[in-house]
C-alpha positions in Angstrom: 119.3 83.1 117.2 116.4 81.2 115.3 113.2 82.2 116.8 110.8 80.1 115.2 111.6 76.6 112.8 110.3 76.3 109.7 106.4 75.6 108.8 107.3 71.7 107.5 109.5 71.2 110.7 107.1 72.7 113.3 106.3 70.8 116.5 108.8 67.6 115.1 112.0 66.1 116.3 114.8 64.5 114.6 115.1 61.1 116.0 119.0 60.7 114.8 119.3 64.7 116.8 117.7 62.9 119.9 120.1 59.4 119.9 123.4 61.5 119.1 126.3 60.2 121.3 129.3 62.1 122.6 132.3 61.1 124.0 134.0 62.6 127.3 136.4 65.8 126.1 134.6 66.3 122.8 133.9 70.2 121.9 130.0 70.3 121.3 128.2 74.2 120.7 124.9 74.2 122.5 121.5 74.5 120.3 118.3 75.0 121.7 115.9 73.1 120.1 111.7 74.7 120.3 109.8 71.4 120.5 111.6 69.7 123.9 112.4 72.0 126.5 110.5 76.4 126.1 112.7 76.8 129.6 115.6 76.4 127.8 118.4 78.8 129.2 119.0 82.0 126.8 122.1 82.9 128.5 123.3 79.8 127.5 122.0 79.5 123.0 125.2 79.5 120.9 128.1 78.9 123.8 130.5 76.0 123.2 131.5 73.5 125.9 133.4 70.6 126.6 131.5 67.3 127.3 133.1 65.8 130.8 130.4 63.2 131.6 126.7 61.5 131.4 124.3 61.9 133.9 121.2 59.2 132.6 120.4 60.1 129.0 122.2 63.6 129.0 125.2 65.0 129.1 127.2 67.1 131.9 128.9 70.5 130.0 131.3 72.9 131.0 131.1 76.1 130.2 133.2 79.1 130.8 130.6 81.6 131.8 131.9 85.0 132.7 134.9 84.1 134.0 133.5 81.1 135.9 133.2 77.3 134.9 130.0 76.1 135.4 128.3 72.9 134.5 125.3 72.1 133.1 122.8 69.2 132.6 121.7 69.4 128.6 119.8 67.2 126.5 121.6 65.7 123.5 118.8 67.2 120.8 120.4 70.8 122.2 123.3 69.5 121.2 125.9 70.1 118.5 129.1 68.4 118.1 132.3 71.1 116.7 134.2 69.2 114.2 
């Protein structure tokens, strides 16, 4: 897990990362990204989900989390769409 970005990057946001779109039933991996959210789940950095639906300008993901499905709320900057 990355800890800290890099000195040129620091405290900046990708625009295009923040206006990404998925569709319902794509495969995204989750990303935590420093400069929006420091209450960002850790239990949660590096897990792939399945998108099933928006709620405003995020997205709802399901997660298999120990057995359990549960979904979450996230941010499209956390992000990451599995090819």
């Amino acid at each position: 897990m990355i800890k800290r970005k890099n000195v040129k990057k620091k405290g900046k946001l990708e625009l295009s990362k923040y206006f990404q779109e998925f569709k319902v039933g794509e495969k995204i991996a989750i990303v935590k990204e420093h400069t929006l959210n420091p209450a960002f789940p850790i239990q949660i950095q590096g897990r792939t989900g399945v998108v099933i639906g928006e709620r405003g300008n995020s997205y709802l993901v399901k997660l298999n989390n120990g057995g359990t499905e549960k979904v979450y709320i996230i941010a499209p900057s956390c992000l990451k769409k599995i090819k």
